[in-house]
C-alpha positions in Angstrom: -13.7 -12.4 -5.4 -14.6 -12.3 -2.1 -12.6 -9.6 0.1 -10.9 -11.7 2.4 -9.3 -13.3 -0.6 -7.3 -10.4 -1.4 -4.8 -8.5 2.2 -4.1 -5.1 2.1 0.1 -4.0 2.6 0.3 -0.5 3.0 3.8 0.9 2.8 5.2 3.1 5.7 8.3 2.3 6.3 10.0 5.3 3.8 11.9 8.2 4.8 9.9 11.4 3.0 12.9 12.8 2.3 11.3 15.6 0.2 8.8 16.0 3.2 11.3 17.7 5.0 12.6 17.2 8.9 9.1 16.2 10.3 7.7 12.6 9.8 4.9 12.7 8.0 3.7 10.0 8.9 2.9 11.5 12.4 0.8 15.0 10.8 -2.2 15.1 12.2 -5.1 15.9 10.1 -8.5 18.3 10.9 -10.2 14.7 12.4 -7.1 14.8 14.9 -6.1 11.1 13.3 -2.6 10.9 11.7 -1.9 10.9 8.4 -0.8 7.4 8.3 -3.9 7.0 10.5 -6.2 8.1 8.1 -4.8 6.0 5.7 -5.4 2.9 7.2 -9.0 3.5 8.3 -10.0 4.0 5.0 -8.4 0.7 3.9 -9.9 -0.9 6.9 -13.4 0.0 5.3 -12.5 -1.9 1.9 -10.5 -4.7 3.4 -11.0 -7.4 6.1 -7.3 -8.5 6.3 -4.9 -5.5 6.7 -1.2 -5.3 7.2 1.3 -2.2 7.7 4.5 -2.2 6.8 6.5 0.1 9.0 10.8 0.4 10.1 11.6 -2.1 12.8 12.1 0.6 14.9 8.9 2.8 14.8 6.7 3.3 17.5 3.5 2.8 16.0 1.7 4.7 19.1 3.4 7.8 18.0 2.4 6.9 14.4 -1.1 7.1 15.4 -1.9 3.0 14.9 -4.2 1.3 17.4 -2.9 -1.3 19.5 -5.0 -4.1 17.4 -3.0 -3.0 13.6 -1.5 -5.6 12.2 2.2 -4.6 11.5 5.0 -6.0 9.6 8.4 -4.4 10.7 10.9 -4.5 8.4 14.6 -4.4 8.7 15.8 -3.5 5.3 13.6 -0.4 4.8 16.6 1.8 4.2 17.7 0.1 1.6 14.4 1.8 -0.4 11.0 0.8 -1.6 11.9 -2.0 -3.3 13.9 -4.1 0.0 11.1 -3.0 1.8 8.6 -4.3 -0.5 10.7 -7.7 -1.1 10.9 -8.0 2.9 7.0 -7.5 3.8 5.6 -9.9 0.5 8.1 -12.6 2.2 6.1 -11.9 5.4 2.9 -11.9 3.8 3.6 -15.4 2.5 4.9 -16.5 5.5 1.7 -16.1 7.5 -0.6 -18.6 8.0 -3.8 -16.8 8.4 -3.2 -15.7 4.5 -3.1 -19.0 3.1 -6.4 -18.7 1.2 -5.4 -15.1 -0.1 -5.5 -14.6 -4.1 -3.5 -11.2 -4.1 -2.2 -8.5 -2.3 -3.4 -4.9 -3.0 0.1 -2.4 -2.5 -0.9 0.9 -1.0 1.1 4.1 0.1 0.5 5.2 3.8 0.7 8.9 2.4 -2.4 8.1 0.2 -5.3 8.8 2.6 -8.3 10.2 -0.2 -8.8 6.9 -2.3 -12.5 5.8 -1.5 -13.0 2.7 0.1 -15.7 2.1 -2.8 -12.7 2.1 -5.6 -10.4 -0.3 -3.6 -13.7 -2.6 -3.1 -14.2 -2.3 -6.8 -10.2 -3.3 -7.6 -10.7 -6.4 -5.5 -13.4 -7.7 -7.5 -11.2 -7.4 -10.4 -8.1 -9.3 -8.7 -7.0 -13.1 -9.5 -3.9 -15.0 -8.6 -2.2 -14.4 -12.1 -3.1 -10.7 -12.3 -2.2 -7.4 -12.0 -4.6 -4.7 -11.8 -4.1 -1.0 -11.2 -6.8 1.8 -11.0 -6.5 4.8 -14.0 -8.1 8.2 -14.0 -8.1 10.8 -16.4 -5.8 8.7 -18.5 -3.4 8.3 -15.2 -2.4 4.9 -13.3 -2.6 5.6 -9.9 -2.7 3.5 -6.8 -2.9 0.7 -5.5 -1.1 -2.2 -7.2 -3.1 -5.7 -6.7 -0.5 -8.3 -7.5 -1.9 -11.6 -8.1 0.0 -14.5 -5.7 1.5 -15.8 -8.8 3.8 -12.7 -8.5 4.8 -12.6 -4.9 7.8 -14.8 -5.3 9.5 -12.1 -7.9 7.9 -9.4 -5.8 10.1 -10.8 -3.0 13.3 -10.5 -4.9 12.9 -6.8 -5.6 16.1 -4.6 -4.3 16.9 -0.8 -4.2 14.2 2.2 -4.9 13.0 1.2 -8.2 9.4 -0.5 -6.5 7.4 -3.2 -8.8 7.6 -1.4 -12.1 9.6 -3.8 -13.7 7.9 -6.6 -12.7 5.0 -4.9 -14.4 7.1 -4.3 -17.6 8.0 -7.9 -17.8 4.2 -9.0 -17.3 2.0 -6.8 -19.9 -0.4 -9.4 -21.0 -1.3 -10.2 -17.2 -1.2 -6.1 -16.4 -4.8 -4.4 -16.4 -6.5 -0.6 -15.8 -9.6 -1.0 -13.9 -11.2 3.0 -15.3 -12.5 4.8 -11.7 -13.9 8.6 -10.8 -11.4 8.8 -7.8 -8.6 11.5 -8.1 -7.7 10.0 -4.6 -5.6 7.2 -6.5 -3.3 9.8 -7.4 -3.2 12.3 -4.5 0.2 12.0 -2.2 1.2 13.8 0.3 4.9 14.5 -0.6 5.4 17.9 0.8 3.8 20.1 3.7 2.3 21.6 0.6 -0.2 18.9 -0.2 -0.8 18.4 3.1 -2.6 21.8 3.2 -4.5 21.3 0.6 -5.7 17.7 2.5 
């Protein structure tokens, strides 16, 4: 599949609660980038169409976005992962310049170590009534790609609980696509694993 076929959403509209008082989002890392930053250059390298997901009321200059990011702002991010997930899909199918796109690939702005090579790879995998996710050592990690056929109940999602039931009600269209990247399964939850960045 061709990677304009499949857009990018990275999530970055949480709260890190567990992060602590700072926004994580914000840390800067050795380069001098932010973390969410970071995070969205490397899926600029796998992806031609990109969106972020952030609150309606961030400033993404203090986030450490260029001018040129696509952003989705959403309204209902503290209602959890799910509202916010629900809110940007509807945006995504909303758009007209995504019209010829086959699925989305869901990625975490606290993410910033998966290799451009293993989201490249996940593409290729992606169809409009799949959904593929990358596993290593045994472990499914991240990113999501949700075939279009599953925006509309990705839309209705509510609360914290995120797309996991959607993938329990969906096994025979749910895949593993085996990579050698630990990066699909390194956040940065505390200032703990940002040290070790």
């Amino acid at each position: 599949m061709s990677a304009n076929h499949v857009v990018a959403l990275i999530m970055a509209a949480g709260y890190s609660r567990r992060y602590g008082e700072a926004d994580k989002r914000q840390e800067r890392l050795a380069d001098g980038r932010t973390l969410l930053a970071t995070t969205v250059a490397r899926t600029e390298q796998a992806f031609s169409q990109v969106r972020v997901a952030i609150r309606e009321e961030d400033d993404a200059f203090q986030l450490g976005l260029a001018a040129s990011t696509p952003l989705i702002r959403l309204r209902q991010a503290h209602l959890g992962l799910g509202a916010s997930l629900a809110e940007a899909v509807a945006a995504l199918g909303g758009d007209c310049r995504l019209n010829d796109s086959k699925a989305v690939a869901v990625l975490l702005g606290d993410m910033p170590r998966i290799h451009p090579a293993t989201l490249r790879a996940l593409q290729q995998q992606a169809t409009r009534d799949t959904i593929w996710r990358p596993r290593y050592g045994g472990q499914p990690g991240h990113p999501v790609l949700f075939g279009r056929a599953f925006w509309p109940e990705l839309e209705h999602l509510r609360g914290e609980t995120g797309a996991k039931s959607l993938i329990q009600r969906h096994p025979s269209h749910y895949h593993t696509h085996d990579v050698d990247d630990a990066g699909t399964l390194f956040d940065i939850d505390t200032p703990d694993a940002l040290a070790c960045f």
